[in-house]
MIDRENZA-133072 format. One line per field, with one value per residue (C-alpha): residue number from 1; x, y, z; residue in three letters. Coordinates in steps of 0.02 Angstrom, whole numbers, m for minus. Layout:
# MIDRENZA-133072
seq <- c(NUM  ...) $
X <- c(X  ...) $
Y <- c(Y  ...) $
Z <- c(Z  ...) $
type <- c(ALA  ...) $
***
This chain:
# MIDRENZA-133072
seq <- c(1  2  3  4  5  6  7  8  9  10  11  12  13  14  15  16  17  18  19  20  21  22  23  24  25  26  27  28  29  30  31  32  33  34  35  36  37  38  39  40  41  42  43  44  45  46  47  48  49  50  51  52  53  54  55  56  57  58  59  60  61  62  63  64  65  66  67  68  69  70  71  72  73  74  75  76  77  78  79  80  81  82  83  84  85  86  87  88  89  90  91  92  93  94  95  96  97  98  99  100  101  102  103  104  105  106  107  108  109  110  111  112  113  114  115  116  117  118  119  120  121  122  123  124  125  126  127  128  129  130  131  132  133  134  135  136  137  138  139  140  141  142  143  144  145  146  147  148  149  150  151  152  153  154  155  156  157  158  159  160  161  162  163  164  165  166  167  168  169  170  171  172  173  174  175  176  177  178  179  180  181  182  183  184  185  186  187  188  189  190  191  192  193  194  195  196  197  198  199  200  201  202  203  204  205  206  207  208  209  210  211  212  213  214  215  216  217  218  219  220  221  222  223  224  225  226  227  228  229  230  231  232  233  234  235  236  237  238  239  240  241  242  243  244  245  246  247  248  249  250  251  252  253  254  255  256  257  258  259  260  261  262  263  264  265  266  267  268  269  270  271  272  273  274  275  276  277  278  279  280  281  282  283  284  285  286  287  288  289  290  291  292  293  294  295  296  297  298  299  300  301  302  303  304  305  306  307  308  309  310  311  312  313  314  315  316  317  318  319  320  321  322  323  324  325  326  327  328  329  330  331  332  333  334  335  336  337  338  339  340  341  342  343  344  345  346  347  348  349  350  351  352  353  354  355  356  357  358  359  360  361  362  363  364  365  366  367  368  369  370  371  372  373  374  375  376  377  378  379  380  381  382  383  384  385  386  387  388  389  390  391  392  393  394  395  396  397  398  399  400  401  402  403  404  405  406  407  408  409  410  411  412  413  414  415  416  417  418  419  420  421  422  423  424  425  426  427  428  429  430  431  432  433  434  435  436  437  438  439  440  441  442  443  444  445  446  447  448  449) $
X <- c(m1006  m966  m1088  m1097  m1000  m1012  m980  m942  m873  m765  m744  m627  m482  m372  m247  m222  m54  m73  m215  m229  m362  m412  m530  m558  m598  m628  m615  m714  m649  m452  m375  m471  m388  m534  m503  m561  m517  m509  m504  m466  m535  m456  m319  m190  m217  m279  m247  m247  m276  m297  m310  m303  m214  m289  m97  m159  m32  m76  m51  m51  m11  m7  m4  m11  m40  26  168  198  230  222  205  192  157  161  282  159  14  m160  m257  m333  m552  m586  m489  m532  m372  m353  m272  m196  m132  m52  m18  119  206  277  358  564  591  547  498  381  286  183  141  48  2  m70  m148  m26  124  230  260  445  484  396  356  521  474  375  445  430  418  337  434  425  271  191  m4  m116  m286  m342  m423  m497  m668  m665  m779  m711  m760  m749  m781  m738  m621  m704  m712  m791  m875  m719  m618  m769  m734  m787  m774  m834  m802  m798  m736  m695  m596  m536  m423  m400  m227  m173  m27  m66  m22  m96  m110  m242  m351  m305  m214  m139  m251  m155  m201  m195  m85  m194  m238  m395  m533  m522  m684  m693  m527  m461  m442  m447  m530  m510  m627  m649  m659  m776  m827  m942  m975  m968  m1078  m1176  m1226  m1245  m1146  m1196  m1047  m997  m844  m972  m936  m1105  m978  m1116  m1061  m1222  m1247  m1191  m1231  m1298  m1342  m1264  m1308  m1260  m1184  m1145  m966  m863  m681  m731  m819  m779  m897  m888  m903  m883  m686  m663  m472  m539  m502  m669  m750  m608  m615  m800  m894  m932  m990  m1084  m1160  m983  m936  m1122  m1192  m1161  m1267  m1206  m1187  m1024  m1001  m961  m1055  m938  m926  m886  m877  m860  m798  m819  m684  m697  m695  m696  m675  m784  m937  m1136  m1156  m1284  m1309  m1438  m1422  m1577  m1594  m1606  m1614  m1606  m1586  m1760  m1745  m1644  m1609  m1499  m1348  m1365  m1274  m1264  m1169  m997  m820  m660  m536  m389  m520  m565  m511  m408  m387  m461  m558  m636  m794  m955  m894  m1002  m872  m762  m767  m790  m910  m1069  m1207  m1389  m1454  m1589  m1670  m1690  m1695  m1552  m1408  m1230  m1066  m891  m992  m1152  m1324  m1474  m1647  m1639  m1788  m1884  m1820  m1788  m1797  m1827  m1857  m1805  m1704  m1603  m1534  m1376  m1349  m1177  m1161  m949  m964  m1061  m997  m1195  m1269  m1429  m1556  m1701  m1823  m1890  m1885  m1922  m1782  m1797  m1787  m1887  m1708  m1670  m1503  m1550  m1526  m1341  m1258  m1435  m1411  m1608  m1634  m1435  m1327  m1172  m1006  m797  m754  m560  m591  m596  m767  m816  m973  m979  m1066  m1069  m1165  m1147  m1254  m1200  m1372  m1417  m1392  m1377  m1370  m1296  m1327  m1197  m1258  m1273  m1465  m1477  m1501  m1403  m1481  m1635  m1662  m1726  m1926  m1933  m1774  m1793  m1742  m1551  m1489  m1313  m1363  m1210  m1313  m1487  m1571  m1747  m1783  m1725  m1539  m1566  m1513  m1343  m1281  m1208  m1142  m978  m898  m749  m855  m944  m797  m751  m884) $
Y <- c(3293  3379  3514  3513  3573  3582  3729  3807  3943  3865  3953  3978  3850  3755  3779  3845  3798  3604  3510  3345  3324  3139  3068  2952  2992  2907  3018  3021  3148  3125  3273  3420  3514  3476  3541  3434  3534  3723  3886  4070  4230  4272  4178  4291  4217  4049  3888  3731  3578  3461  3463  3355  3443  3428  3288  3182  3279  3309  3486  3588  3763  3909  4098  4268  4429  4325  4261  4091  4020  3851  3720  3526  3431  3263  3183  3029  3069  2969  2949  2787  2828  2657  2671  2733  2844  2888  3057  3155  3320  3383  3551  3596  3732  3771  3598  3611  3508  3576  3448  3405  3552  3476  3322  3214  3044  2925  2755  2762  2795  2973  3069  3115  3149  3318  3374  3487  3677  3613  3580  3737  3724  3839  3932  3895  3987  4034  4089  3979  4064  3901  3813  3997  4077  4091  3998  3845  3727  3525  3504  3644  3806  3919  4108  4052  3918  3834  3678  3578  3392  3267  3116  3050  3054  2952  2959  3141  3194  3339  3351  3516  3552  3352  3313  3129  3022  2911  2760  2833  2801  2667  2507  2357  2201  2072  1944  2081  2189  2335  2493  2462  2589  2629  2673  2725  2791  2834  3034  3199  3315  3494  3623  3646  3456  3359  3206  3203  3079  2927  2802  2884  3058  3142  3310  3275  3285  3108  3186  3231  3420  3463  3550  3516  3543  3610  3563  3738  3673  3540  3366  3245  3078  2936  2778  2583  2616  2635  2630  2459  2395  2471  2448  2432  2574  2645  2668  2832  2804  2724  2818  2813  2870  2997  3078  3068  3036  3142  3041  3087  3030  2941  2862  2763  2899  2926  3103  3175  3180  3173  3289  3161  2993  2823  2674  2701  2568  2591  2453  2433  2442  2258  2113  1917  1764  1640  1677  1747  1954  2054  2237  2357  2473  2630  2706  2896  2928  2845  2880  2848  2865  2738  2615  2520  2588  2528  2367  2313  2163  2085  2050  1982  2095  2029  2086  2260  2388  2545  2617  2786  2668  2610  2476  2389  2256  2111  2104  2025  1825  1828  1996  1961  2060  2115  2231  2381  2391  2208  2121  2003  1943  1953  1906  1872  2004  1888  1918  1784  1784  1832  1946  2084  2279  2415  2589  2745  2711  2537  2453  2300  2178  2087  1908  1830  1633  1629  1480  1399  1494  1592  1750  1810  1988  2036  2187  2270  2123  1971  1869  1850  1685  1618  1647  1562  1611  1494  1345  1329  1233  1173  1366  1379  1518  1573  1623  1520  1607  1568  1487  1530  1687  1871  1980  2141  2241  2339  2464  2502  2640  2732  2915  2928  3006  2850  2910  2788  2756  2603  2549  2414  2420  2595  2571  2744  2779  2933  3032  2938  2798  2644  2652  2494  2388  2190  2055  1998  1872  1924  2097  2172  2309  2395  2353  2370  2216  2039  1977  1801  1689  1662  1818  1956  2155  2169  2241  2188  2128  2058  1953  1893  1798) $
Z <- c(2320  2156  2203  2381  2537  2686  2826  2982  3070  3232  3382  3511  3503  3608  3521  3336  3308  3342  3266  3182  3003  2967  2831  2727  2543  2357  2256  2069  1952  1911  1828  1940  2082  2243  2414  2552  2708  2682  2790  2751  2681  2491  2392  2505  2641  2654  2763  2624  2748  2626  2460  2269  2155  1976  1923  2086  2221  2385  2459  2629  2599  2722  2653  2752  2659  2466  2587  2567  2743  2716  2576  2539  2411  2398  2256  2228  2127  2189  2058  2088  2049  2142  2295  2479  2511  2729  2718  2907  2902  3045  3082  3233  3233  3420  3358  3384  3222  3066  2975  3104  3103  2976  2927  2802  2826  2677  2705  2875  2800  2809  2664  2683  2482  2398  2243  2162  2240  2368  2533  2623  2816  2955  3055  3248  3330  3163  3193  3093  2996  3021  3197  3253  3260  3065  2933  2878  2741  2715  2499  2437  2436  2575  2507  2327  2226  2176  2204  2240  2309  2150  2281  2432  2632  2766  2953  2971  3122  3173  3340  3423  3531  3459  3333  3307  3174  3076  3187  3300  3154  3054  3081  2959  2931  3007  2854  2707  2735  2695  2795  2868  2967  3149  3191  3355  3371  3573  3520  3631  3520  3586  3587  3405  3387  3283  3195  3073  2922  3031  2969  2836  2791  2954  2982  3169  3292  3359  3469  3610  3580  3480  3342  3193  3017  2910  2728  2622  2459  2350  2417  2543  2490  2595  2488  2557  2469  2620  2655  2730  2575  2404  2265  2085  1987  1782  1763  1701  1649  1499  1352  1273  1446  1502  1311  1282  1431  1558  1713  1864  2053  2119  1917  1910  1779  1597  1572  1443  1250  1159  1003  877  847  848  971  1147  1275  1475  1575  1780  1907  1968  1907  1932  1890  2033  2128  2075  2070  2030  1973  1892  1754  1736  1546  1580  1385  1245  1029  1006  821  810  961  893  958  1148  1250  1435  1491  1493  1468  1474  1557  1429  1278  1343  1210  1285  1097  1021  908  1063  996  1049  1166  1093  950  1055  1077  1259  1279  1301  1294  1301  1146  1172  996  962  1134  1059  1142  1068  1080  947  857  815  875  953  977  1164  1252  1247  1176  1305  1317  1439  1617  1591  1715  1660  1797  1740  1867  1814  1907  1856  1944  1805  1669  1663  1622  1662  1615  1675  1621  1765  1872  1743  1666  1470  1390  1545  1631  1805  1890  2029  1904  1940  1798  1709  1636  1616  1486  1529  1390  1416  1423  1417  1579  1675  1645  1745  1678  1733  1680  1514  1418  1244  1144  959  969  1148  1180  1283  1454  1589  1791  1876  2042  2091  2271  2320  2313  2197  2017  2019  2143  2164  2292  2229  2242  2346  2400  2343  2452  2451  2558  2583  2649  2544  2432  2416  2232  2154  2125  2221  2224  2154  2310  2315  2217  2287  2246  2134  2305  2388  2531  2390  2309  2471  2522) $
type <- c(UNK  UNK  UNK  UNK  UNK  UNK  UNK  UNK  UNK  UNK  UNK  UNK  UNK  UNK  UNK  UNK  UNK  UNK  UNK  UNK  UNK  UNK  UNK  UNK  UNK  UNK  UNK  UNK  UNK  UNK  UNK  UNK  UNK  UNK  UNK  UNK  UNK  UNK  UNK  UNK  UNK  UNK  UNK  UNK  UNK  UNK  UNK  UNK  UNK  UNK  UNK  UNK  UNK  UNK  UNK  UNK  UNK  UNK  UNK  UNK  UNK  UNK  UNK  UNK  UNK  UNK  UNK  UNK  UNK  UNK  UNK  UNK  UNK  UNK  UNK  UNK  UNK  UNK  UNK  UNK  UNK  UNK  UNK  UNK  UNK  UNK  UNK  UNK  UNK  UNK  UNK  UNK  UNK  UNK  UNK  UNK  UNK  UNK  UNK  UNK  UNK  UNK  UNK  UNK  UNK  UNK  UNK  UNK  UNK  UNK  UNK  UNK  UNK  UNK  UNK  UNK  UNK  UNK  UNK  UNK  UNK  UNK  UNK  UNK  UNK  UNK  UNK  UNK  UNK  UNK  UNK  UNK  UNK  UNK  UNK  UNK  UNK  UNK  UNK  UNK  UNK  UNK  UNK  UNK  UNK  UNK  UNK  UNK  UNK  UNK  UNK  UNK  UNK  UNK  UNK  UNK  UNK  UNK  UNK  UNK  UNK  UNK  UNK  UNK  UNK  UNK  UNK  UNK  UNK  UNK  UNK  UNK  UNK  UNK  UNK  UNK  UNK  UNK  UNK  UNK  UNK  UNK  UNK  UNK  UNK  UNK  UNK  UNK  UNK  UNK  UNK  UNK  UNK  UNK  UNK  UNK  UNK  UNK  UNK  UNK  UNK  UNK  UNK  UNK  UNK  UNK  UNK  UNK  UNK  UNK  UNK  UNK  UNK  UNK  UNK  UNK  UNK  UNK  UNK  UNK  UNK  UNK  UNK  UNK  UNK  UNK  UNK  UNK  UNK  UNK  UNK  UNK  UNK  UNK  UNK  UNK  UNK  UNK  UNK  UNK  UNK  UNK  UNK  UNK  UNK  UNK  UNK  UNK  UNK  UNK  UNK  UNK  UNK  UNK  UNK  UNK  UNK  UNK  UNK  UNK  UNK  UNK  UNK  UNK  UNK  UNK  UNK  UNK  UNK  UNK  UNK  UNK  UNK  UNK  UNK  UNK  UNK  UNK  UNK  UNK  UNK  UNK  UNK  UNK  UNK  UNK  UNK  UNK  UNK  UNK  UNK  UNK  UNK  UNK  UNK  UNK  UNK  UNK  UNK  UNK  UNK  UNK  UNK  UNK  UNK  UNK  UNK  UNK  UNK  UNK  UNK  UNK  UNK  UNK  UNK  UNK  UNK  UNK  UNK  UNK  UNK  UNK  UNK  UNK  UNK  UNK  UNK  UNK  UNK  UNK  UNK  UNK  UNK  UNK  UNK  UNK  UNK  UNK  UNK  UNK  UNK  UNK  UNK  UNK  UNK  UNK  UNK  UNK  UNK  UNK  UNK  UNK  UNK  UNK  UNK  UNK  UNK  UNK  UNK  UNK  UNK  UNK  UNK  UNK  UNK  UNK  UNK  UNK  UNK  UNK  UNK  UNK  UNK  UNK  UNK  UNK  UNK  UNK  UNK  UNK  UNK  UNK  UNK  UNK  UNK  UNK  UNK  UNK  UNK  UNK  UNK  UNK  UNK  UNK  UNK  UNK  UNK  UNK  UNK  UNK  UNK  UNK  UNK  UNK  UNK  UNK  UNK  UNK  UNK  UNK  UNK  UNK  UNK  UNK  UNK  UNK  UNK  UNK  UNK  UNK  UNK  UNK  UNK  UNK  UNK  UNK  UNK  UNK  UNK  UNK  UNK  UNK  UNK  UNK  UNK  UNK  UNK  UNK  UNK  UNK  UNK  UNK  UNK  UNK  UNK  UNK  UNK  UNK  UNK) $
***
């Protein structure tokens, strides 16, 4: 959603002085400030329901004519790009206790400790600009073409006349420990209630009120990453990726070219040591005068370099990769007669069987070296890796010109559906081509099978 919003202007509520905001959002960029729930008409006077601030706090804010009426922000920062954070802001202000007049929930638990200068309280009775027959916006800062949401949404509630915490939507797994989804949470929803975002794309109200949201800009794509299912993704806290990359499309797209040429390398968010995965990787662009810059595959999470003089991962005795230019495979920086070259348009399919210490690439759909990832530990045409060890995907390139889209799942190449979904027999993830059987998505879902 780095581009797009959504909007509406509410009507006549039940009441705008006590209403309850839950989602559920992952958010993508890390060090930008992204409003998620906004209302108001100029900087003066605005109604901040939720917001990121660019350091990772979390802020409500309330101001009247440049008067500051009320103010939170979160001391925790959340910053995590891989994690599904549930967010409730509650506004109540007829409430007799200040510090219940609002609220913010994370993952169910109360904020009670604020950022230094922030922990400003309404007064009893205060009006709210918010929850009234004024245009309201969910991605975005409402009166310009700021603060966009670099993320995505799930869930979205919005309770009219209700103060309820966060236990109306969420709950603790009984065997985790972890916050989990309430789906169909038992919620009044008020006049200006709505729910939109529920399983997919659709801005189409679930509450039973027929309060639609409509698309304002840009383009609402609907992923499988879900707060029930979180899939792998590029990790752009890497210092090569966070200082020279500029990534797109929910951290699956590298489109962009750095100013200087050297070695970066992007890792993935998950990794593993057990089980069969699958994912693809799309060439956007690539150095065609000289190819031979390019690797997809890989590594060790103890071996994954964090340094400014971040380098190709196949250096490293237990990365192991797949080589554009030559087709060759590598790894402990030595190259083998492997496959074919690759280039433009290309999609490479990386199947890793950590149960038999394999690895696996296809081109567009055929496996080089006569490759089976069905052969369990015969390894027919497999390059044989370390075994005991945690891998997680990796990407190396020199010019930086190659530009590249993942799809670990998603079943999109940045914002392009996959042409025609392949078969895959654990029904985690859409891909182009067939899931060998027995392989799954790098998802949580996926790594619990």
């Amino acid at each position: 959603m780095a581009s797009t919003y959504l909007s509406k202007t509410l009507g006549a509520p039940t009441n705008n002085k006590k209403f309850t905001f839950s989602c559920w959002v992952k958010k993508n960029a890390v060090a930008s400030t992204m409003d998620i729930f906004h209302a108001g008409a100029d900087g003066p006077n605005e109604a901040i329901m939720c917001r990121f601030e660019s350091e990772g706090h979390i802020t409500i804010k309330h101001d009247v004519s440049g008067s500051q009426e009320m103010l939170k922000q979160t001391n925790a920062k959340y910053r995590d790009p891989n994690a599904w954070y549930h967010i409730v802001t509650v506004f109540d202000t007829d409430n007799s206790t200040a510090e219940d007049r609002q609220r913010i929930y994370v993952n169910g638990e109360r904020i009670t400790e604020w950022l230094s200068g922030s922990d400003d309280n309404f007064s009893q009775g205060d009006d709210v600009l918010a929850n009234k027959a004024v245009s309201h916006t969910i991605g975005k800062r409402n009166f310009d073409s700021a603060h966009y949401l670099d993320g995505c949404l799930s869930h979205v509630h919005f309770c009219d006349g209700q103060a309820y915490d966060a236990s109306y939507f969420g709950s603790t797994d009984s065997t985790t420990g972890e916050w989990k989804i309430n789906v169909a949470p038992s919620v009044t929803y008020g006049n200006n209630g709505f729910f939109i975002l529920k399983d997919g794309n659709s801005v189409t109200d679930q509450s039973g009120n027929g309060n639609n949201w409509t698309v304002g800009g840009g383009t609402l794509t609907n992923t499988e990453d879900c707060p029930s299912n979180v899939f792998c993704t590029i990790n752009p806290l890497i210092y090569a990726v966070s200082n020279n990359w500029t990534l797109a499309n929910g951290n699956t797209a590298k489109n962009s070219t750095p100013t200087t040429n050297a070695w970066r390398t992007g890792y993935g968010t998950l990794g593993t040591s057990s089980g069969k995965y699958y994912f693809e990787m799309k060439v956007n662009q690539i150095e065609n005068s000289d190819p031979n810059n390019f690797w997809v595959g890989i590594i060790d999470s103890e071996q994954m370099d964090h340094s400014s003089n971040n380098e190709r991962f196949h250096k490293q005795s237990r990365g192991y990769g797949y080589h554009a230019q030559s087709g060759a495979s590598g790894y402990n920086n030595n190259t083998y007669t492997y496959g074919n070259s690759w280039t433009t348009n290309d999609i490479i399919g990386v199947a890793m069987d950590l149960d038999n210490s394999k690895l696996y690439f296809h081109k567009n759909g055929t496996y080089q070296n006569s490759g089976v990832p069905t052969s369990g530990s015969t390894g027919t045409g497999a390059i044989s890796i370390a075994s005991g060890y945690t891998y997680l995907p990796a990407f190396s390139q020199y010019y930086g010109n190659e530009w590249f889209s993942l799809n670990f799942g998603n079943g999109y190449f940045q914002s392009s559906a996959v042409s025609s979904a392949g078969t895959n027999a654990s029904n985690i993830g859409i891909f182009e081509y067939d899931v060998p059987a027995g392989y799954t998505a790098l998802s949580t879902k996926g790594l619990n099978l």
